[in-house]
C-alpha positions in Angstrom: 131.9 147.6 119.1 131.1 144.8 122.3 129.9 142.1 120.1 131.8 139.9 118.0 131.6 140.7 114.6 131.3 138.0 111.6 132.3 139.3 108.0 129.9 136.9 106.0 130.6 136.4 102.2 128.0 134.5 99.7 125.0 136.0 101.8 122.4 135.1 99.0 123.4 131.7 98.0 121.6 128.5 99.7 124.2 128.7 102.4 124.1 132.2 103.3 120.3 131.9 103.2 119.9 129.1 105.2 122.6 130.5 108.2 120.3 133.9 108.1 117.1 131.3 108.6 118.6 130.0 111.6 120.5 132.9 112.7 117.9 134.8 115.2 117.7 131.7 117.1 121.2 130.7 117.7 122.9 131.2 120.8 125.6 132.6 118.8 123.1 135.9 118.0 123.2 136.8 121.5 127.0 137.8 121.4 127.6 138.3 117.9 126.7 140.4 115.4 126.7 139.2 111.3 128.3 141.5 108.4 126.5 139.9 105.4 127.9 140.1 101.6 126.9 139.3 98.1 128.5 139.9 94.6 125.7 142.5 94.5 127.2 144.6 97.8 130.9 143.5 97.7 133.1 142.1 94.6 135.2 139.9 96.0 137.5 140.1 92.6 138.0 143.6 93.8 141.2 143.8 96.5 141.2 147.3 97.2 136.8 147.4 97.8 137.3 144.6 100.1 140.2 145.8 102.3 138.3 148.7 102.7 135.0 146.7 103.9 137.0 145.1 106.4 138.4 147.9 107.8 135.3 149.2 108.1 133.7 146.3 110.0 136.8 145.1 111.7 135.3 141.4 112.1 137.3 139.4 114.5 135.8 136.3 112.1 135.1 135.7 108.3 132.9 133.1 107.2 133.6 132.4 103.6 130.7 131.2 101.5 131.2 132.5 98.5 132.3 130.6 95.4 132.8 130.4 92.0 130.3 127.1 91.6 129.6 126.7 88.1 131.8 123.6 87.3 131.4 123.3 83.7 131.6 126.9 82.8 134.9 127.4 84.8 136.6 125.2 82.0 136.6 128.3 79.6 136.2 131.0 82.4 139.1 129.8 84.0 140.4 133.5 85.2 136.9 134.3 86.7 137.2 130.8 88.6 140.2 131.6 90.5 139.7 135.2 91.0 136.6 134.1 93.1 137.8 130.9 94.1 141.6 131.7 95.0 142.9 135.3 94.8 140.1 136.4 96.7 140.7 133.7 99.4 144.3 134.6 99.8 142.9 138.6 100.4 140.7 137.4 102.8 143.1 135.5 104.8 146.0 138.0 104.5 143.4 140.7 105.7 143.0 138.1 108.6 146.6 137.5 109.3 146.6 141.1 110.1 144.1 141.6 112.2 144.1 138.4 114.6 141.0 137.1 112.7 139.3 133.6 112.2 138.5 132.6 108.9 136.3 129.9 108.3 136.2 128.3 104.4 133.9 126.7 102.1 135.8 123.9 100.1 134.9 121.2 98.4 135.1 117.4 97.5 136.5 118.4 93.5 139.7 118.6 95.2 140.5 115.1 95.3 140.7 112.9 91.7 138.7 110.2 92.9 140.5 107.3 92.7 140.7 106.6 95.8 138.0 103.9 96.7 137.4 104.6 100.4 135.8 108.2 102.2 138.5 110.8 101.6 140.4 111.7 105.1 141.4 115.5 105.6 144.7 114.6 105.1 144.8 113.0 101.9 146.2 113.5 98.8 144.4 116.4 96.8 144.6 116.5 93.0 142.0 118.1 91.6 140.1 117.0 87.7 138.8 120.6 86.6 139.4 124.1 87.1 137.1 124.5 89.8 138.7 122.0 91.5 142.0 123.6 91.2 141.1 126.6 91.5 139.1 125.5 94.8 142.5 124.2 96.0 144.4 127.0 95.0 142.6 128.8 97.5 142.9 126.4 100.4 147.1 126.6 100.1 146.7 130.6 100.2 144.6 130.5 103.1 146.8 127.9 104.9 150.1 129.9 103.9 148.6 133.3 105.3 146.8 131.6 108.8 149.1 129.0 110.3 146.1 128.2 113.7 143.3 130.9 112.9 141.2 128.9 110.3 139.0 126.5 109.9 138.4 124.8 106.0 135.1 122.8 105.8 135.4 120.7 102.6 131.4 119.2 101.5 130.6 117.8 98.6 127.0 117.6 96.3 125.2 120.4 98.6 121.5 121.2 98.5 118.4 122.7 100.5 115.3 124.7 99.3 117.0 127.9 97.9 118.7 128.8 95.2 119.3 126.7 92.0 120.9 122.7 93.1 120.9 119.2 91.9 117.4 118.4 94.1 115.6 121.3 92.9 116.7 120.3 89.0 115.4 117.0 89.5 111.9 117.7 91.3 111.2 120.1 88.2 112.4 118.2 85.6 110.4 114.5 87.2 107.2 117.2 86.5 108.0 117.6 83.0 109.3 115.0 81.7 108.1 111.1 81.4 111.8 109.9 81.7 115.1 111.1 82.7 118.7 109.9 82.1 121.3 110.1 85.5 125.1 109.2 86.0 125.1 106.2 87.9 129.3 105.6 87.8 130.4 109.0 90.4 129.7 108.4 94.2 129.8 111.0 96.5 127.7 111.9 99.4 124.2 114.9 99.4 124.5 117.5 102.0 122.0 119.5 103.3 122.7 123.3 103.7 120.8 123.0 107.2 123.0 120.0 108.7 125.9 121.9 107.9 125.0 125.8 109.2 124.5 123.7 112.4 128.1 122.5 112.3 129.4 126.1 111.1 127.3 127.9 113.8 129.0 125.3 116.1 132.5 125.8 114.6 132.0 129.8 115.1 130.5 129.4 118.6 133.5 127.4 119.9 137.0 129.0 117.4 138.7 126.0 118.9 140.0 123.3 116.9 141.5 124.6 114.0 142.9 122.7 110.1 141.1 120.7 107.0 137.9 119.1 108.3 135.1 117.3 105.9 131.4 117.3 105.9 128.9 115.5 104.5 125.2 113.9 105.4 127.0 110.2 105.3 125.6 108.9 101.9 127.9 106.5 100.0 125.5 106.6 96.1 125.4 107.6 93.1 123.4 110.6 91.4 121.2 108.2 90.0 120.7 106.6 93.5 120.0 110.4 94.7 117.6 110.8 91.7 115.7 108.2 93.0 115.4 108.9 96.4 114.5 112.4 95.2 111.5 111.1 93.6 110.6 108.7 96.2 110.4 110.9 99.0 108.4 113.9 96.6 106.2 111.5 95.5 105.1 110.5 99.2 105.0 114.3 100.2 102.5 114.7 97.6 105.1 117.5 95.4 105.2 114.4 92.3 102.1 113.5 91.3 103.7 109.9 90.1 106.4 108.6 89.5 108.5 108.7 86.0 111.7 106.2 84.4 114.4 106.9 85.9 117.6 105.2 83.5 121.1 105.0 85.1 123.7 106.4 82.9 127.4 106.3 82.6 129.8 109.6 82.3 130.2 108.4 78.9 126.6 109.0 77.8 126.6 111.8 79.8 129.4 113.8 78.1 130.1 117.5 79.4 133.0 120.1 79.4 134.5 119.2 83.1 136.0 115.9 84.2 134.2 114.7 87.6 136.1 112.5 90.2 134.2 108.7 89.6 134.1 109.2 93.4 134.4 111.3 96.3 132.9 110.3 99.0 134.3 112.5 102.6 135.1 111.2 105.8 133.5 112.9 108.5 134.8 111.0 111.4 137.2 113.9 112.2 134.4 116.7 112.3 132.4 114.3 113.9 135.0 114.1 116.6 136.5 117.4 117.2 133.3 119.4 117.2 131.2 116.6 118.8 128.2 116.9 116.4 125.2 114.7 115.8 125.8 112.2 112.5 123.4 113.0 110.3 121.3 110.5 107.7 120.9 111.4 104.5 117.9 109.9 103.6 116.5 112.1 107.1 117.9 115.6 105.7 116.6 115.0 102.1 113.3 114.4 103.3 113.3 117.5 105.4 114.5 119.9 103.0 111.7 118.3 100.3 109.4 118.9 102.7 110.2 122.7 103.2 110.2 122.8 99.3 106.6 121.3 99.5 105.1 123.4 102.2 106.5 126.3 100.0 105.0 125.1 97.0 
């Protein structure tokens, strides 16, 4: 086969949906051709199955978007989580290692503990709260010990768009519902669009260059309350709220649930930023976009 080949894995979730909504467009489509996979086509928990896909398809790069994602249920699921999150991870890359293949990875901000009180650098520290955390970082060291320069690990944190199930989604149908809603207001981290980063992934596979740890985010420094609010504000001037409803700040105390979440974990992007030589995004821009989208499709 001429073209290159990309063995894409979480094909239905908001990131895999979003790459295909760009995808015909790319330059990238010109040269390359994409292998896409969901739970429903490929179980990634099953070795063997998977080996065999890859052989098939022979990709000379994986993009790995799929994930284990529900936090609180990985606390008593906890062999699920790193199946997903970790074993299959270190399959992927050894199939890689192999077979002079790129892997790029989907990681995330739960790695770090949050107490740090300045954006997290690539290089720092990772100690993870939960079991998705852990098991999110279990499957970074098993990719790094399999691919010493063929990889590329994008860690984001608090993602969102108009697909699939997310915190922006939650909060536009529960602010029609309800006449008042409780949010955390004591964890900082920073919203990311799915579209800003498919543009820095379909960058990242266009150029295989720079390889290592690299962060992501839309460049936000608030807390889900602050997020809440903005939600509102901006679906409320789109015309998707019809007005606006109490919005009450809340600590994690109030707020109890079954996984511990870092108080903050804001990423430093200056290194993506940098190597790849990609716009900076504004938060407060992509949110309004990707409400929009919901609106027009409402």
């Amino acid at each position: 086969m001429n073209k290159n080949t990309i063995f894409v894995t979480g094909a239905k979730g908001q990131l895999g949906r979003t790459l295909e909504y760009y995808w015909e467009d790319s330059e990238l489509a010109r040269s390359s051709e994409l292998f896409l996979y969901d739970i429903d086509r490929l179980d990634l928990a099953q070795g063997d199955v998977v080996e065999q896909e890859l052989n098939r398809c022979k990709p000379r790069t994986i993009l790995n978007m799929a994930a284990y994602t529900s936090v609180d249920h990985a606390e008593a699921d906890k062999q699920t989580a790193f199946s997903i999150n970790a074993s299959a991870v270190d399959n992927l890359a050894d199939w890689a290692s192999r077979n002079d293949c790129f892997l790029v990875h989907i990681s995330t901000d739960f790695v770090f503990d949050g107490s740090k009180r300045a954006p997290y650098l690539p290089e720092d520290h990772a100690s993870p709260l939960n079991v998705y955390g852990a098991s999110k970082f279990a499957g970074e060291t098993a990719l790094q010990s399999r691919l010493h320069d063929q990889y590329v690990i994008i860690r984001t944190s608090w993602l969102y768009s108009e697909y699939g199930k997310n915190f922006v989604k939650t909060m536009l149908h529960l602010m029609k519902e309800k006449d008042e809603l409780g949010v955390v207001s004591d964890q900082i981290g920073s919203p990311t669009s799915t579209h800003s980063l498919i543009s820095l992934l379909l960058t990242i596979l266009s150029e295989r260059t720079d390889r290592g740890i690299y962060h992501w985010t839309d460049g936000a420094s608030i807390s889900w309350y602050e997020f809440a609010l903005a939600i509102q504000r901006e679906a409320v001037e789109l015309g998707l709220l019809g007005k606006e409803i109490s919005i009450k700040p809340l600590t994690t105390e109030e707020y109890p649930v079954p996984a511990l979440r870092p108080a903050y974990s804001v990423l430093d992007r200056n290194k993506t930023l940098n190597a790849f030589e990609v716009k900076a995004t504004d938060w407060q821009q992509e949110l309004r976009l990707v409400i929009k989208r919901i609106a027009d499709g409402a």
